[in-house]
N, C-alpha and C positions, 0 to 999 in steps of 0.2 A: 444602805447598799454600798458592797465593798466589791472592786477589782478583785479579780483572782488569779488573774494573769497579764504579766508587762510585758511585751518588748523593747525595750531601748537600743535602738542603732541610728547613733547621731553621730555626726561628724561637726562636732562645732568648733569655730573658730577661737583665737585665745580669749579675746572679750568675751566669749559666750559661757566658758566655767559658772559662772553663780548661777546661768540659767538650768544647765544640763544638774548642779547639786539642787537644787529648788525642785525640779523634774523627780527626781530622786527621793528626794523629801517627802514629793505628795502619793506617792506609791507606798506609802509605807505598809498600807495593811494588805496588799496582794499577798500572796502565796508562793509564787510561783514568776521569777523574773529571768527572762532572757539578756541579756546586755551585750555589746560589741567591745572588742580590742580601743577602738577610737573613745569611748565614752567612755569606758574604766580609766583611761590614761589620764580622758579629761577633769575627771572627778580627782586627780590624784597628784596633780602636777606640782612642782615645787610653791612654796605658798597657798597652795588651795587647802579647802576648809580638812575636820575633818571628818572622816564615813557617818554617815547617818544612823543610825542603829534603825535596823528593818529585822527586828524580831519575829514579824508574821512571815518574814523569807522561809519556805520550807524546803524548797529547790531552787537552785539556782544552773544558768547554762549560760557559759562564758564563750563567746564566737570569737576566737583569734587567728590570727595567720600561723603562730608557734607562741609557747610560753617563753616567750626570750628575756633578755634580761632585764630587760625598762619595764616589763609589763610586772613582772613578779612583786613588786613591793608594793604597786598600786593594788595589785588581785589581794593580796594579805590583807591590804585597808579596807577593802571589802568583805573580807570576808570574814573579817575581829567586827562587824556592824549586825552580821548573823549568827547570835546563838542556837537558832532554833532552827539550824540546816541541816536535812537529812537526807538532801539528795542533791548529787554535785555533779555537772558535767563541764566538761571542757573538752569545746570541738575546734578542730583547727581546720582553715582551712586550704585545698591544694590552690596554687597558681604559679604564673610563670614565672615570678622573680625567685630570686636565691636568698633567702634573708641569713643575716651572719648565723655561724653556733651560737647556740644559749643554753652555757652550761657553768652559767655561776652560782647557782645557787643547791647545793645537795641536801640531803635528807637531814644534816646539822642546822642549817637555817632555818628549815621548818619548826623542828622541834621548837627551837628559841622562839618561835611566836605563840606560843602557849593560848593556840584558835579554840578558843569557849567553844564552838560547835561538833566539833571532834569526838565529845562523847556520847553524839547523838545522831551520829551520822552512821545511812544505813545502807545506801547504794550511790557508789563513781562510775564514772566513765570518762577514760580519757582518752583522745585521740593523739597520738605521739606524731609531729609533723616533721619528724627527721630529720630534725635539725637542733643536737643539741642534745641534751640530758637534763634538764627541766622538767618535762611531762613524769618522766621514769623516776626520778631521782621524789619527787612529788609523790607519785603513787605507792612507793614504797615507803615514804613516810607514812601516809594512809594508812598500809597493810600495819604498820609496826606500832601504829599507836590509836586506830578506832576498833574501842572493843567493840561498838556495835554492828558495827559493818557487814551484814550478809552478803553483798555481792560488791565487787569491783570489776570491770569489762575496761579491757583496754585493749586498742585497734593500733595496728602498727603497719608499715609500710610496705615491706617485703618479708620472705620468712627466714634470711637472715636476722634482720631486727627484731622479729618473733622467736625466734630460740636464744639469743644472745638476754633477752630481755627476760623471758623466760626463767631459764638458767640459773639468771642473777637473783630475781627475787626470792627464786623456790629455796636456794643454796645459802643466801645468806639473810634470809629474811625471818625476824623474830614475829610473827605476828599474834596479832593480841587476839583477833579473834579466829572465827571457822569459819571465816568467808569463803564464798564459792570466788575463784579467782577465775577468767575467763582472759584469754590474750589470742585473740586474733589479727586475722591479717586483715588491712582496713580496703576495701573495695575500692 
């Protein structure tokens, strides 16, 4: 008897890393992992181990505030541990603080990580937390390099941010496959 589904949202302390990778470790054959902003970071911090390989991952759903810039090399480390990913969300989410722009990282950076899951991915969803060009800059790496991919849904803030985004992807975007593209405005 195997998990089929995890949620991880821990907030642990810095002594607590080996336990939150351990945690990790024994989820290996789920399916289907939820995880938080706090625990991806913890998993990834300077000195810490590295990703586990979770091959039986077939979905995964990242709960952040925004893909800002500290979080994006950690989310790579996890996500080069999932060859077998074909369904990827990342949901941000609203509250009252202002978190900085996060927009170091574009559609160059991705490429260079040469993510083994990529050609077997078949639906995204990203929530753009408007702050930054991370989520965008991300999803059109997506578009431009999973030939599998039938759908991508992305939710954005206002419907400035939804034509602007829009626009960009349609106009300059080489895409590999005939994904149905979807860009709404996020409720």
């Amino acid at each position: 008897m195997s998990l089929e589904k995890v949620e991880l949202f821990l907030k642990p302390r810095p002594n607590e890393i080996d336990n939150v990778f351990e945690a990790l470790c024994s989820i290996c054959w789920a399916r289907v992992l939820s995880i938080s902003e706090d625990t991806v970071k913890a998993l990834f911090k300077e000195g810490s181990m590295a990703a586990p390989i979770l091959d039986n991952i077939c979905n995964l759903r990242i709960h952040c505030t925004t893909l800002e810039d500290d979080l994006v090399p950690a989310v790579v480390s996890l996500l080069r541990g999932m060859p077998n990913l074909n369904s990827l969300s990342i949901r941000t989410v609203k509250g009252p603080w202002n978190p900085e722009p996060s927009s170091g990282f574009g559609t160059e950076y991705w490429k260079l990580q040469n993510l083994a899951f990529l050609h077997q991915l078949q639906e995204v969803t990203v929530q753009y937390s408007g702050h930054g060009s991370n989520e965008i800059e991300f999803s059109t790496y997506i578009l431009e390099n999973a030939q599998n991919l039938k759908k991508i849904a992305i939710f954005l803030g206002s419907k400035d941010e939804q034509s602007k985004a829009a626009a960009g992807m349609v106009s300059r975007n080489k895409m590999i496959s005939t994904a149905t593209i979807i860009i709404r405005r996020r409720e």
